[in-house]
C-alpha positions, 0 to 999 in steps of 0.5 A: 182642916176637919178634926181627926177622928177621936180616939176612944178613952176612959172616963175621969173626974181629975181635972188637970191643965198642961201647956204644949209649943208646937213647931213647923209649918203650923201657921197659916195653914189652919192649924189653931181652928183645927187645934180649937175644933178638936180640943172642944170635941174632947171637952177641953177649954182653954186657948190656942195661939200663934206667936213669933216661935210657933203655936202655943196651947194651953188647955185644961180637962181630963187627963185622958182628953189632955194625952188624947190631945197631946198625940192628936198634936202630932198628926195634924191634916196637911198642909200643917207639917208638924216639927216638934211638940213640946209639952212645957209643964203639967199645973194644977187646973185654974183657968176661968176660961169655960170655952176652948178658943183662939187667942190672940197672938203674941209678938214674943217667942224664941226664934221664928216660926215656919211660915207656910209657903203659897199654896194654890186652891183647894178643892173647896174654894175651886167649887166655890169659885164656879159656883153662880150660887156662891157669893164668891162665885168668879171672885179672883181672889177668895182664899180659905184657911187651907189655900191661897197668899201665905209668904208673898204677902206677910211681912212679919210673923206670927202670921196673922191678917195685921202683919200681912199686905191683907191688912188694907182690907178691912172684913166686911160683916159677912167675912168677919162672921165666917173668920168668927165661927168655929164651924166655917172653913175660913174660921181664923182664916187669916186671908179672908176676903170676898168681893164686897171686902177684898182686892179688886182686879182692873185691866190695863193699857200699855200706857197704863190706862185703865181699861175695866175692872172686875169682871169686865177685865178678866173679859179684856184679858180674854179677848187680848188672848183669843186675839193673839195678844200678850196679856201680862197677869198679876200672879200670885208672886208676881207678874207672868207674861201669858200668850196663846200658846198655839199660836206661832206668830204670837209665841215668836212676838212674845220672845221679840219683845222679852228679848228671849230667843230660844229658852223654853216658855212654860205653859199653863193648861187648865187641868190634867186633861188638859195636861195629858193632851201635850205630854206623855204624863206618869202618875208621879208627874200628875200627881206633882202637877195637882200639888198644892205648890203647883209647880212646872213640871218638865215632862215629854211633849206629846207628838202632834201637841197643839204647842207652837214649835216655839215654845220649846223648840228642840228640847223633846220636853216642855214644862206643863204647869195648871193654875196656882191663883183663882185668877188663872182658874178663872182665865183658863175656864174662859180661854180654852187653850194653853197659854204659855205662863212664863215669868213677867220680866225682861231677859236678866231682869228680876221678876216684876211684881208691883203694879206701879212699875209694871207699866214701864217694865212690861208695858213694851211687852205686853199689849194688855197688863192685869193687876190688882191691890193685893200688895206682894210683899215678898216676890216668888217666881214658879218653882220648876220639877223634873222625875229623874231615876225615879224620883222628883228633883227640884230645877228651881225652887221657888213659890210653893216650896220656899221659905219652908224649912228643911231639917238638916243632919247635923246641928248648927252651932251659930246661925247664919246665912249664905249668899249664893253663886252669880247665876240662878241666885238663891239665899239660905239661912240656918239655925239649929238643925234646919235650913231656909231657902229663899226662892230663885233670885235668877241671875246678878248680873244687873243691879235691879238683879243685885238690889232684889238679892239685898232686899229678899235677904233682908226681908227673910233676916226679919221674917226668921229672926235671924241674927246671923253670927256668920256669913257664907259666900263662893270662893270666886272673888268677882261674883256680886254675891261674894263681894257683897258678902265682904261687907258684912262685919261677920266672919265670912266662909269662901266655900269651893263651888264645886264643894259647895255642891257636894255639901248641898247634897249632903245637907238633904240627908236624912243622916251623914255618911260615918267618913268620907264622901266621894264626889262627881261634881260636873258644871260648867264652870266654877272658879279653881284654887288652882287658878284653872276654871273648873267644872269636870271635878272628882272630890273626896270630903269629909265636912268642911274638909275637901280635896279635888282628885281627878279632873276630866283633861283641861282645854283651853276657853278661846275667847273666854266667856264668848266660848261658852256662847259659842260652843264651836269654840270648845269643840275646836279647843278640845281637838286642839288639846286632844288631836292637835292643830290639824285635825282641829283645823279641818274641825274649824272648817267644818264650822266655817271659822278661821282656824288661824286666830282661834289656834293662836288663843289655843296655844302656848302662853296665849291659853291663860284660861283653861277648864276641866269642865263637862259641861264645855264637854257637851257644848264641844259634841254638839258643836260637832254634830253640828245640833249647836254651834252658836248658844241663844241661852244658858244650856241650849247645846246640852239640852240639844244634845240629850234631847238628840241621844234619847232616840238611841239609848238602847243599843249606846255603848261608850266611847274608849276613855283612860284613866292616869295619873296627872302628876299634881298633887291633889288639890285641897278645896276646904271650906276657908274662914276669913274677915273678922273670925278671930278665935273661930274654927272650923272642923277639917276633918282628915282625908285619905291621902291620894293622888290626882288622877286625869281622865284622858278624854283624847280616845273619846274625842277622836272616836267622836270626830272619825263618827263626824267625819263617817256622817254618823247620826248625831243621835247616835254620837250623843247616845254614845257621849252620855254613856261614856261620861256615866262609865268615866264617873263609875271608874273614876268612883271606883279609883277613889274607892268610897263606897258612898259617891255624891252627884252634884252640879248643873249636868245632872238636871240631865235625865239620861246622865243622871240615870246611867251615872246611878246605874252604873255606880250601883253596878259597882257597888256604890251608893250614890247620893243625888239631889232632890229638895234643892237643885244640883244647879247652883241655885243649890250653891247657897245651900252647900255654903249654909250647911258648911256652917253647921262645921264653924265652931265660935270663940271659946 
């Protein structure tokens, strides 16, 4: 950071000495040697320091230097995010200190500070990094205080070299030096280190025999890469499994052996050049592709990219990303093609990150490991983005971005923290008014997955300070976060998942809507107080108060979790349900299954397990249209279809659709408190009477099977499809008659609903309200259940 320029002021002879508490990101990101530099400049002595709450300043000068400080304080160069500046008290001058310099850090403090999030080279150490005449030059892991390791390698706070992984790294003199001199970039550079001094790199067999080291193993990576070969590097948050991603053959070995069969892989070029040769690239997209948090961004593949057509097969987008390490600087400057950089794990596995396990994690992946002994004490998977109606949305919020706090629009009475949902796992944590993510923990269904969630939750509770007086969890009794959530002897909240969405969205605003809130949550599923697996879902809520009011027509889930598999069996469901048996039949011919079996788990009291959910909905057209009739992962048939209906947008009018009343009472979906809550409360707000409306979806699906039947392109079907949800959304809105609608849930990672939804509502005259900082998937589900404890009240 260089000092501000300073302002002009006038001449004094007072002499006066004040106290500031600076709060935010305002550790590990430089901020005391700009606090040091600047204060020298106008003349100040005194100290700057860091403890457990922030930066503390004590300075002593003129009154004119003091307020010039004081506004200076305010306005720190980025990566520093200021929050707050408080000055505690103005005394009479009596420091024996004649300098102005860095303290030493205290271990007191109220609360936490903000600790920075990784953030990839700056400009300077890139420089650095390629200079021959740089004693850093090609060194893997040098880092000044403006870039480089910040939360994957502290264990506590205030963030100093002592309470970081860096402390197995004694300074050699020249580092000690630079980390010394006011005048040096690295000056209290908490992160230092250089070749004589600091982490070393070694190449690894399968076997974990060692190969080479330094240098030389970054030629092994090399030449394993330009072979074909999978190379498993040890990133800045973990592990990454990387393999030439123009080559078919290796990109196919590489999904054998991880067990992933179709997913889309990331890819990782070395600049922006290299970017725009694969994907069509809007100056937002490249501007988020060159942020100090290095994110994946999904942007549209180029045609004729030189990307194997198994790196994002069928999607008509793929995630672009340049290197977050000096170590993959150094890689890609040697390897002149992009490599696909996907997270160094087995399917369902939490990302590895420790070089004693990698050798039995991945040493059946990868045919050459990449590690080093810069301890990760804090695992971080890549953060991924997509632009949508203008504006980035965070997909995966990871490295980079997290354990940054969020302000939050209303003030939290007791801190606490939330657990999350069973699928893309996260954790959030609140106090006063801001909330905490951690990074993605992917989904719980294995232990490894469950005992990362436990650990990260720990970790994150000491690194913050909480001492939660709460706890938070979805309603859905069987998710591991829920059930390890019961055993904590805190007062717990079931929070609806689908309200839980709608909260999370709300929590991004910079101020609450005065009343209530209409909500369009659409998922593909998420557990009902009705005892109805939900997903297609109109709410309205004020606070912790919540009722569900319309629903897209149930259908029955053949099979259960097999029919999320098999997208087949909710086309076949959904005929059944809105057509009726025959033509659900000619339906299951189409799909060459017997129709016998699958209408007896549709009918009657046989279908005990019914959904409202849209996204069924896309899994039944794309079954249909015959894009996706067998899933290989999460979101395949949705993907395949919105990649399909982009070709045919211009001319897409919607399909009929009505609208009725259900018959139900609209069901009430409040925040609950439960386990050991005696004498707490929550706020439930009241809510406009109203009743339940079904959107009939029968109109829809027999215009959707007549076009089957007239070989009518899917592209034009899908087209169709995603406009006639857009318009169901806007007049169901409009029905319910508040003027601010939320859009949450996993369907609106999708681009084209996204848009058409919004445009369709703001036709109406809506104001719709759509996530951003945090995903709308559920790795957004923790911070909807956090932010519903800023409506518990505690004992009186």
């Amino acid at each position: 950071m260089t000092p501000a320029p300073l302002p002009p002021r006038a001449n004094s002879a007072e002499t006066m000495r004040r106290h500031w508490r600076v709060t935010g990101i305002v550790q590990g990101v430089g901020f005391r040697p700009w606090v040091c530099l600047t204060a020298t400049r106008l003349g100040l002595t005194g100290e700057v320091g860091n403890d457990a709450s922030g930066v503390w300043i004590e300075a002593e000068g003129s009154p004119a230097a003091l307020d010039d400080l004081g506004n200076l304080l305010r306005n720190a160069p980025p990566p520093a995010r200021v929050t707050s500046v408080t000055e505690e008290n103005a005394l009479t001058h009596g420091m024996s200190i004649c300098t102005f310099r860095i303290a030493a850090s205290r271990p007191n403090g109220i609360g936490a500070s903000a600790l920075a999030p990784d953030l990839a080279p700056c400009a300077d150490c890139r420089r650095e990094l390629l200079d021959p005449y740089d004693r850093r030059h090609h060194y893997p892991f040098l880092a000044c205080a403006r870039c480089g390791p910040r939360y994957t390698v502290t264990d506590s706070l205030p963030y100093d070299r002592a309470c970081t992984s860096l402390i197995e790294f004694p300074l050699c003199p020249q580092c000690a030096a630079e980390y010394a001199d006011p005048g040096d970039r690295r000056f209290h550079a908490e992160a230092i280190v250089c070749p004589l001094c600091g982490p070393r790199l070694r190449a690894l067999a399968p076997d974990g025999e060692l190969m080479a080291e330094t240098s030389a193993a970054i030629d092994a990576a090399v030449a394993a890469l330009e072979g074909g070969l999978i190379v498993a590097v040890h990133a800045t948050g973990g592990f990454q499994l990387w393999v030439d991603a123009t080559q078919p053959e290796a990109v196919n070995r590489l999904r054998e052996r991880k067990h992933r069969e179709a997913k889309p892989l990331a890819v990782m070029v070395k600049d922006l050049t290299g970017a725009r040769h694969l994907a069509h690239l809007t100056t937002r997209e490249e501007e988020l592709l060159a942020d100090p948090a290095a994110p994946i961004v999904l942007v549209p593949e180029r045609t004729g990219s030189p990307l194997a057509a198994a790196v994002a097969p069928g999607c008509g987008t793929v995630g672009v990303c340049l290197p977050a390490s000096p170590l993959q600087i150094l890689l890609l400057e040697r390897f002149s093609r992009p490599v696909v950089a996907t997270s160094g794990n087995l399917s369902e596995e939490p990302l590895c990150h420790e070089p004693e396990n990698a050798v039995a994690r991945l040493g059946a992946i990868a045919d050459l490991l990449l590690v080093h002994n810069r301890k990760i004490l804090q695992p971080a998977d890549d953060p991924v983005l997509r632009v949508m109606a203008g504006e980035p949305r965070m997909l995966r919020y990871a490295r980079g971005y997290s354990p940054a706090p969020a302000g939050i629009p209303l003030p939290v009475n007791r801190p606490g923290f939330a657990m999350g949902g069973q699928v893309k796992g996260t954790l959030a944590f609140v106090r006063d008014d801001a909330v905490v993510s951690s990074p993605h923990l992917g989904d719980q269904d294995t232990v490894l997955a469950r005992e990362r969630h436990a650990t990260t939750a720990s970790a994150l509770r000491r690194l913050l300070r909480l001492e939660p007086q709460w706890v938070a969890c979805d309603r859905h009794p069987d998710y591991a976060a829920s059930v390890a959530a019961r055993a904590f002897p805190l007062p717990r909240l079931e929070v609806q998942h689908h309200h839980a969405h709608l909260l999370a969205v709300l929590a991004e605003q910079p101020a609450l809507p005065p009343g209530p809130v209409a909500g369009v949550i659409w998922d593909g599923s998420g557990y009902g107080p009705d005892g109805t697996v939900w997903g297609g879902e109109f709410l309205i809520a004020h606070g912790s108060a919540c009722r569900r009011v319309g629903y897209l027509r149930r259908f029955s889930l053949p099979g259960g979790e097999r029919a999320i598999r098999e997208p087949r069996r909710s086309a076949f469901a959904w005929l059944w349900e809105t057509l009726g048996p025959d033509v659900a039949g000619e339906a299951a011919r189409h799909f060459g299954m017997d129709a016998g079996p699958m209408g007896r788990l549709c009918d009657g009291a046989a279908a005990t397990l019914r959904t409202s959910s849209a996204g069924r909905l896309f899994d039944a057209v794309a079954a249909l249209t015959g894009l996706c009739q067998t899933a290989r992962y999460e979101g395949e048939a949705a993907i395949l279809l919105e990649t399909s209906a982009a070709s045919w947008l211009g001319t897409a009018e919607p399909y009929p659709f009505d609208i009725r009343p259900s018959g139900e009472a609209a069901v009430r979906a409040d925040v609950i408190l439960t386990g050991h809550s005696v004498g707490w409360r929550l706020d439930l707000p009241e809510l406009p009477d109203m009743a339940a409306w079904e959107v009939n979806t029968a109109p829809m699906a027999a215009a959707i099977w007549q076009a089957v039947c007239n070989h009518i392109p899917a592209a034009q079907i899908a087209a169709r499809f995603h406009v006639t949800l857009a318009a169901i959304a806007a007049t169901v809105a409009e029905c319910i008659g508040l003027s601010t609608v939320v859009l949450g849930g996993g369907c609106f990672q999708n681009a084209i609903l996204l848009e058409r939804t919004a445009v369709a509502l703001a036709a109406r005259g809506h104001q719709a309200l759509i996530p951003a900082r945090f995903p709308a998937n559920d790795g957004g589900l923790a911070i909807g259940q956090a932010f519903a404890g800023a409506w518990l009240h505690p004992p009186t």
